[in-house]
C-alpha angles and dihedrals in degrees: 000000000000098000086049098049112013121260103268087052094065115067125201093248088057086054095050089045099056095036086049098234132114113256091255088057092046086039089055095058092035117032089196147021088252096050085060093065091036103054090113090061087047087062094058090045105130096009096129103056092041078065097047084050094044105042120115122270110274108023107109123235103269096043093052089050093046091049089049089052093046088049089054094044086056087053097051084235111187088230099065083050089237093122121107099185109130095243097044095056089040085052093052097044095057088051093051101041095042107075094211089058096053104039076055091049084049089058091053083053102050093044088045085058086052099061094031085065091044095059085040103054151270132304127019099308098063080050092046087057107050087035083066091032092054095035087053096042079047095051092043093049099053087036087069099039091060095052089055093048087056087065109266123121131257081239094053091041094049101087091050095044087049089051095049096041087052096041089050094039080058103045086050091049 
């Protein structure tokens, strides 16, 4: 409903109707109207610094962060930006053109950087850190997903996105 009709044009009331549930019950699962459109981002919440926590003995912090995010790029994951299917830019357009998307997106982000540090340490250095690591996986996401709103393909895009992704990753290492 929200791609067909833009997101301040669905109420809540619209959502509970059609997925036959009272507003409390939709508001337990989804504290707000945002969170219902950003649930996919929700998915990822955290991931970062699952990946900091998880990584092999031995492969430092940002290594292990840039191979994660080549691996999704090779995977035309939605979240590095790098996938052309018609939803999925659609998707992304409406959370980057709807301010309350976005300032909610922003939130994610800002809790995402949280944890980052965490894994990565303690003091201003480890925030320091995931703040660069986020803002670059961010830039390079929306970076691809431009290009593919200006009408190339995740498949034309990839060698450049890979390029990027490897030339930031080693500016940050």
């Amino acid at each position: 409903m929200f791609l067909e009709r833009g997101f301040d044009r669905v109420s809540v009331n619209d959502i509970a109707a059609a997925a036959e549930i009272s507003k409390p019950t939709l508001f337990r699962y989804f504290p707000t109207k945002e969170d219902l459109v950003l649930h996919r981002f929700a998915d990822h919440q955290g991931e970062a610094a699952r990946v900091i926590r998880d990584r092999m003995s031995g492969i430092k912090p940002v290594a292990s962060l840039h191979r994660h995010f080549r691996a999704g790029l090779d995977r035309y994951d939605p979240v590095t930006g790098l996938n052309d299917h018609p939803e999925v830019v659609a998707f992304h357009r409406l959370v980057f053109t709807t301010p309350s998307l976005a300032g909610r997106l922003t939130r994610y982000q800002l809790e995402d950087e949280e944890a980052l540090a965490d894994a990565l340490g303690e003091g201003i250095q480890a925030r320091l850190r995931a703040a660069q690591v986020l803002a670059v996986q961010r830039v390079l996401a929306r970076t691809n997903w431009q290009k593919i709103t200006d009408g190339r393909t995740a498949h034309d895009v990839h060698p450049e996105a890979v390029a990027d992704a490897d030339q930031a990753f080693n500016q940050l290492q």
